[in-house]
C-alpha positions in Angstrom: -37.4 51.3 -12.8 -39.0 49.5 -16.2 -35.8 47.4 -17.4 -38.0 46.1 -20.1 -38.5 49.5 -21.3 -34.7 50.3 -21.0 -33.7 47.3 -22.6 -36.3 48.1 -26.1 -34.7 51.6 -25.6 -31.1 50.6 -25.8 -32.1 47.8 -28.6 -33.4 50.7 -31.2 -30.7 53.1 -30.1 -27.8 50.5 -31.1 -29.4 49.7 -34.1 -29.8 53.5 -34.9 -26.2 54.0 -34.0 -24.6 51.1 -36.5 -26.5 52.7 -39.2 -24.3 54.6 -41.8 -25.2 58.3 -41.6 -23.1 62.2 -40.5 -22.1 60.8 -36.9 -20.6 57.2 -38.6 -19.0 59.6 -41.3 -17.4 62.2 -38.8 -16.1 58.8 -36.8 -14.1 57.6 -39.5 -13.1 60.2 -41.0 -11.6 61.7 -37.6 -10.1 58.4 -36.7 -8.3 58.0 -39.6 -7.2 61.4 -40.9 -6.6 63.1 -37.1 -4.6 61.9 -34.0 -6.2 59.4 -31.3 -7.5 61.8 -29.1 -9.0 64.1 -31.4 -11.2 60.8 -32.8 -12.3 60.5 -29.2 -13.0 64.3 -28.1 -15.3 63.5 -31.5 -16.9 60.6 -30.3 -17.2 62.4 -27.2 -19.0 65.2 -28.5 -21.6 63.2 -30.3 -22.2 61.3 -27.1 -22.9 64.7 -25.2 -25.2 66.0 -28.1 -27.4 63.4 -28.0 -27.7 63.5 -24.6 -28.6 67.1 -24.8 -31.1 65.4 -27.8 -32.5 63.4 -24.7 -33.2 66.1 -22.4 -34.6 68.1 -24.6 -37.0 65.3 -25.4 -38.0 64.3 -22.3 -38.7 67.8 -21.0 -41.2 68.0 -24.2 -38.7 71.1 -26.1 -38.2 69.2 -28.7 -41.9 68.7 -29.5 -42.2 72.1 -28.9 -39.8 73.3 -32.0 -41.9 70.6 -34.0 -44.9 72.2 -33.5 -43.7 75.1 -34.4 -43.5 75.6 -37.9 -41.1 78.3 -37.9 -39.2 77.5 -35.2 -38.3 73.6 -36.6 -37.7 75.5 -40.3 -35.3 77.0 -38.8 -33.4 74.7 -37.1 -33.9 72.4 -40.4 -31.9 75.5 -42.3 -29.4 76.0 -39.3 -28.4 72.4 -39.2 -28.9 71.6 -43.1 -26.7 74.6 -43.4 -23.9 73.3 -41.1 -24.0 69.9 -42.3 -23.5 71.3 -46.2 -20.6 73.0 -44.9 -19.1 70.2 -43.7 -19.7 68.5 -47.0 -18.2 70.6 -48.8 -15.4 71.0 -46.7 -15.0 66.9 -47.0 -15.5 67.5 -51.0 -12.9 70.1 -51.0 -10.3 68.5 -49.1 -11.3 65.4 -51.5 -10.6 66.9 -54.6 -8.0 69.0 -53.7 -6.3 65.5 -53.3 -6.8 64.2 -56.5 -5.4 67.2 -57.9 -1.9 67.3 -55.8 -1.9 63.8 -56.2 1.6 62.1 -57.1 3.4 59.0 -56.9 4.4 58.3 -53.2 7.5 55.8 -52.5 7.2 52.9 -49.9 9.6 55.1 -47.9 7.3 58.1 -47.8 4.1 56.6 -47.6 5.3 54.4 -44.8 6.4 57.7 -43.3 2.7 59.0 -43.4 1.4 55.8 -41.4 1.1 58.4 -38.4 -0.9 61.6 -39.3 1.1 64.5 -40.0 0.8 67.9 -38.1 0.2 69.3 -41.4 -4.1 69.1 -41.3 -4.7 68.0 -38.0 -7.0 69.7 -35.5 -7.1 70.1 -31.4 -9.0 67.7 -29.9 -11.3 70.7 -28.7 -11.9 71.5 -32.0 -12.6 67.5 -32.7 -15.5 67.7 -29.7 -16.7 70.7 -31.5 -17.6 69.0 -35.0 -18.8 65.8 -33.1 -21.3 67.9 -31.2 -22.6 70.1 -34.0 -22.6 67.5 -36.5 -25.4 65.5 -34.1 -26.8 68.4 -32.7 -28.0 70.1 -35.6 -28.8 67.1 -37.4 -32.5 67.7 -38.0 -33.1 64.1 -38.4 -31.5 63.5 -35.1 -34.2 65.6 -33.8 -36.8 63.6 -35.0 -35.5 60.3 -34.0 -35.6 61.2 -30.2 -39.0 62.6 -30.8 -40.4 59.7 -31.9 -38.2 57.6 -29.8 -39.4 59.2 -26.7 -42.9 60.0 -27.6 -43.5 56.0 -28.0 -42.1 54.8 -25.4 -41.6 57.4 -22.9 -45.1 57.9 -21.9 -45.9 60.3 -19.4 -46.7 57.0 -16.8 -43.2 56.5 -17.0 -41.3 57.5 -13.4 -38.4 60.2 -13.1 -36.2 57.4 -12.4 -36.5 55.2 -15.5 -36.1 58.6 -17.7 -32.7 59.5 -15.9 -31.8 55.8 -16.4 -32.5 55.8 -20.2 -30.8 59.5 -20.6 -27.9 58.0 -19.0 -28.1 54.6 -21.3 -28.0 56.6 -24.6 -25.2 58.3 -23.9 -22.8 55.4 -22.2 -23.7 53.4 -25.3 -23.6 56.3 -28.1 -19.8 57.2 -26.1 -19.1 53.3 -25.9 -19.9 52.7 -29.7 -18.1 55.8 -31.4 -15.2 55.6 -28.5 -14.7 51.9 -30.1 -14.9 53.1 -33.6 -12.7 55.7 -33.1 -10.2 53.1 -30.9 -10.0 50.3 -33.7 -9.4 53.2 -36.6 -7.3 54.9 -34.9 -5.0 52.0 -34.4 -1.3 53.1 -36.7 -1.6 49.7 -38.8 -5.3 50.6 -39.7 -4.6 54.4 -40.5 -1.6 53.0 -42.7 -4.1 50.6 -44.4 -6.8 53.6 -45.0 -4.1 55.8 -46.1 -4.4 54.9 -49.5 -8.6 55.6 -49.1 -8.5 59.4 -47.3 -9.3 60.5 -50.7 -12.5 58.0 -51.0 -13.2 58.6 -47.4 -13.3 62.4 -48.0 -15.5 62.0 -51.2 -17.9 59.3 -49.1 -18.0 61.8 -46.1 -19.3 64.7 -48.1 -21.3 63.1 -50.2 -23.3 61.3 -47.1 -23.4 65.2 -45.2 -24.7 67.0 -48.3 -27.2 64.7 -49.8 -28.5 64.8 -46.4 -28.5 68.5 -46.3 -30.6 68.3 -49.8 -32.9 66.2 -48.6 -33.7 68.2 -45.3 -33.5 71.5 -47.4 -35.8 69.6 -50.0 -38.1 69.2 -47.0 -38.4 72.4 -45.7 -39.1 74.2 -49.2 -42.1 71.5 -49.6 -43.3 72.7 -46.2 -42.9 76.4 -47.8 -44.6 75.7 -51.0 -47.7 74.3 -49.0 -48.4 77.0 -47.1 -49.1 79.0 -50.2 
C-alpha cells in the first residue's frame, strides 16, 4: 500500500472539500434551516456520491463519458439542470422571505431557535439532495478525473485504490458530518436565524452561477462543432 500516495490524496481532497462551492452550500443551509439528522442524512449523502465519483474513476467510466462528447453534454445539462433548480428553489424560498417579512418579538423569535415543522424535510429526503447535489455536479466529475488520472496510475495496486476510495469518503463524511454537528447546535441555529434569508440568497446564487457557467460551457462546446 503507497501511504505517500494516500497521504497527497487525502491532502488535495481536504483542501477541495473546505473550499466554498454546492456541497459547502447544501451543508449549511441544511444544518441550519432543517433538524439534526436531516443535516447529517445530507452530509451523508454527499459522502456516498463521491464515493460513487471514485469508483467510477478508478474503473476508467468517468473518462469514458469525457471522451464522449455527447454523453458528458449530457450529463453537463442533467446536472446544470438540477443544480439551477436547486437555485432557484434557494432564491425562491429567499425572497419569498423578504416579502412575508415582519417584525418578530424576543418571545417569538426565541421561540423559533429550534426549526419549526413548518418547512422541514425527512432526513431521506435530506440524503437525497446531498447525493444529487454532488453527484451531478459536473465539476465534481472532473475533479476525480483529474485527481485519479495523476495520481492513480495504472502501476498503482488494487489495494492502495480500495484504501484511497475508502479515505475520500471517511474524510468527505468526517468533514460535512462536523459541519453539519457544529450548525446544527440550537445556540448556533438561534444565532443564523436572523441570516436564513442571506443564507438562502448565498445558496442559490452559488448553485446557479454555477449552473451558468457549466451551461456556458457546454454551448461553447456546441458552437465549435459548427
Amino acid at each position: 500500500m503507497d501511504i505517500t500516495l494516500l497521504a497527497s490524496l487525502a491532502v488535495i481532497h481536504i483542501v477541495a472539500l473546505m473550499s466554498p462551492g454546492p456541497d459547502f452550500a447544501i451543508i449549511v443551509r441544511m444544518a441550519t434551516q432543517q433538524t439534526r439528522l436531516t443535516a447529517l442524512y445530507c452530509a451523508l449523502g454527499i459522502a456516498v456520491a463521491i464515493l460513487v465519483h471514485t469508483f467510477l474513476s478508478l474503473m476508467g467510466i468517468s473518462v469514458m463519458i469525457q471522451q464522449s462528447h455527447v454523453a458528458f453534454m449530457v450529463v453537463q445539462l442533467i446536472g446544470s439542470s438540477y443544480l439551477a433548480w436547486m437555485g432557484y428553489g434557494a432564491l425562491k424560498s429567499a425572497l419569498t422571505s423578504i416579502i412575508n417579512k415582519r417584525e418578530i418579538s424576543s418571545a417569538e423569535l426565541s421561540a423559533q431557535s429550534q426549526p419549526t415543522t413548518t418547512g422541514l424535510i425527512s432526513s431521506i429526503k435530506g440524503f437525497k439532495v446531498g447525493l444529487y447535489t454532488n453527484l451531478l455536479n459536473p465539476k465534481a466529475l472532473i475533479f476525480f478525473i483529474t485527481l485519479f488520472s495523476v495520481l492513480i496510475t495504472p502501476q498503482v495496486n488494487n489495494s492502495t485504490k480500495i484504501a484511497a476510495a475508502i479515505l475520500l469518503f471517511v474524510l468527505s463524511l468526517a468533514w460535512f458530518s462536523l459541519l453539519a454537528l457544529v450548525l446544527s447546535k440550537p445556540q448556533v441555529q438561534q444565532k443564523l436565524l436572523a441570516a436564513n434569508t442571506i443564507i438562502d440568497l448565498l445558496v442559490g446564487i452559488i448553485f446557479i452561477a454555477v449552473a451558468l457557467t457549466i451551461a456556458n460551457n457546454v454551448v461553447e462546446k456546441i458552437m465549435n462543432t459548427f
